[in-house]
C-alpha positions in Angstrom: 74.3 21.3 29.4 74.8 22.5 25.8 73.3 26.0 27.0 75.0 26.3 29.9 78.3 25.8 28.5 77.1 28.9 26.2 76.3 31.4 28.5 79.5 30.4 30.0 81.4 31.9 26.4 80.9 36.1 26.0 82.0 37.8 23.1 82.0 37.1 19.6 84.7 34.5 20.0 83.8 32.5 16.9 81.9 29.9 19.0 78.5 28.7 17.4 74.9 29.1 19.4 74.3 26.1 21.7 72.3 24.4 19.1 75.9 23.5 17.5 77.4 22.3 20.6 78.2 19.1 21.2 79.3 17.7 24.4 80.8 14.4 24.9 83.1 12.1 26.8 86.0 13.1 24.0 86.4 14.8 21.2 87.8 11.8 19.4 84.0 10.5 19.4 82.5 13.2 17.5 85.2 12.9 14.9 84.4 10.1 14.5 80.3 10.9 14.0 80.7 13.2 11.0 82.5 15.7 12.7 79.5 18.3 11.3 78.9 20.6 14.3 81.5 23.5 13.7 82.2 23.2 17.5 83.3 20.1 19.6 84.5 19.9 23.8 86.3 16.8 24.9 89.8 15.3 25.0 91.7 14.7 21.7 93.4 11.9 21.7 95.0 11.5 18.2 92.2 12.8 15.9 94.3 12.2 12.8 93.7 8.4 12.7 90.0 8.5 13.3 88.1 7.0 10.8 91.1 5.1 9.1 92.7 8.9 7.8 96.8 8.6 7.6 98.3 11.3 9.0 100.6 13.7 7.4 103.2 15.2 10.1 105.1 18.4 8.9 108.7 19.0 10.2 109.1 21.8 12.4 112.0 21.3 14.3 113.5 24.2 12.2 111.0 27.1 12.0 111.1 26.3 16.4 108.2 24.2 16.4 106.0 26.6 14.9 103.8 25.7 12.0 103.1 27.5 9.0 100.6 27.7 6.3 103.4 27.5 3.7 104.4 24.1 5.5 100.9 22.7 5.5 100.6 24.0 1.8 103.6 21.9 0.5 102.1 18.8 2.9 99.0 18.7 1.3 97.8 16.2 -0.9 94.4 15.3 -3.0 93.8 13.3 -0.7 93.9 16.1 2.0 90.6 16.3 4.1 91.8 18.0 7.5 94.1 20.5 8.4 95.0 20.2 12.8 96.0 23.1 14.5 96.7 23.0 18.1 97.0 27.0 19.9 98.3 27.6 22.3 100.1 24.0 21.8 100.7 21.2 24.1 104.0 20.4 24.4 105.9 23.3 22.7 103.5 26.7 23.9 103.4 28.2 20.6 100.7 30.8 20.4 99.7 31.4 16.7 99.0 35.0 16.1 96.8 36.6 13.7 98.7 36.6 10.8 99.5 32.8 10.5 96.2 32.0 11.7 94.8 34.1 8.7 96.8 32.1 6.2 95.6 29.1 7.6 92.2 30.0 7.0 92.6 31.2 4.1 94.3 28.2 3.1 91.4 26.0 4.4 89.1 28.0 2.2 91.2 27.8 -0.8 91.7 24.2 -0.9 88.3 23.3 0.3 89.8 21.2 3.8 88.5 21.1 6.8 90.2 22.9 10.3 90.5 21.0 13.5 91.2 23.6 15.6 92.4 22.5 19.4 92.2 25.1 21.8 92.0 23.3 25.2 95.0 25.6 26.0 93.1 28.6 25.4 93.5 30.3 29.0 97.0 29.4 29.3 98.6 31.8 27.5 102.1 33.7 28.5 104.3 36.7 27.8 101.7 38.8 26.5 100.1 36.3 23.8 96.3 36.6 23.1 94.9 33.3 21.9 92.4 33.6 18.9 91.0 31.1 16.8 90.4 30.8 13.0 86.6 31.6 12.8 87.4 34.4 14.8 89.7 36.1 12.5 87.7 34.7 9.3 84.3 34.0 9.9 83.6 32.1 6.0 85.9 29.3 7.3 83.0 28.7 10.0 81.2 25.8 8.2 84.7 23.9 7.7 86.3 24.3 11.0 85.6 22.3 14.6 86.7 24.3 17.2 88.0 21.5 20.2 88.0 22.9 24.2 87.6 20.8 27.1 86.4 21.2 30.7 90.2 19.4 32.0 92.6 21.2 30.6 92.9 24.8 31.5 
């Protein structure tokens, strides 16, 4: 299945070789195995309290729902292992563009934190957006990022 889904991917859209894959009932449950492939497909279902994490929310309600790498900055603590960044996102339709997504990355790479990257919206973009993920944009933050799709959503 893992090579199927793979030849179903063209381009260099940051997606590792099927070897990397891993394909299960929801994402949740490889989260919850190491998360150490730097690609996972499945339903998210609140990845931020797997394996006892707290979560941290950041306030967006005034930059319209859009977060920032300056936001997540201030947010972080030592304790910070994961950074979650859902494009396009599920309620609100932002669509990151490359610039923020940059600083995230580069931000990840600075502070030495993991990316959770949720695109299962990634064909459901509007108004001229083009989705684009992390590893896509920065290919170093590879090894620390899972990149989240799933067959149900889009």
């Amino acid at each position: 299945m893992r090579y199927t889904i793979r030849r179903g991917r063209s381009g260099s859209d940051g997606r590792s070789e099927a070897s990397s894959l891993q394909c299960r009932h929801g994402a949740l449950q490889s989260w919850r195995r190491g998360h150490n492939p730097a690609t996972v497909l499945g339903d998210v279902s609140c990845p931020g309290r797997a394996g006892g994490a707290k979560p941290v929310y950041v306030d967006t309600r005034q930059t319209a729902y859009k977060l920032s790498a300056h936001l997540v900055e201030e947010a972080i603590t030592a304790a910070t292992k994961v950074i979650i960044i859902n494009s396009p996102n599920n309620p609100t339709g932002v669509v990151y563009n490359h610039a923020s997504l940059l600083r995230f990355a580069e931000l990840a790479l600075k502070r030495k934190i993991r990316i959770v990257f949720d695109e299962c919206y990634s064909e459901l973009v509007r108004n001229g957006a083009r989705h684009l993920n992390v590893v896509q944009l920065l290919g170093s933050v590879k090894e620390q990022t899972i990149l989240v799709n799933s067959f149900s959503k889009s």
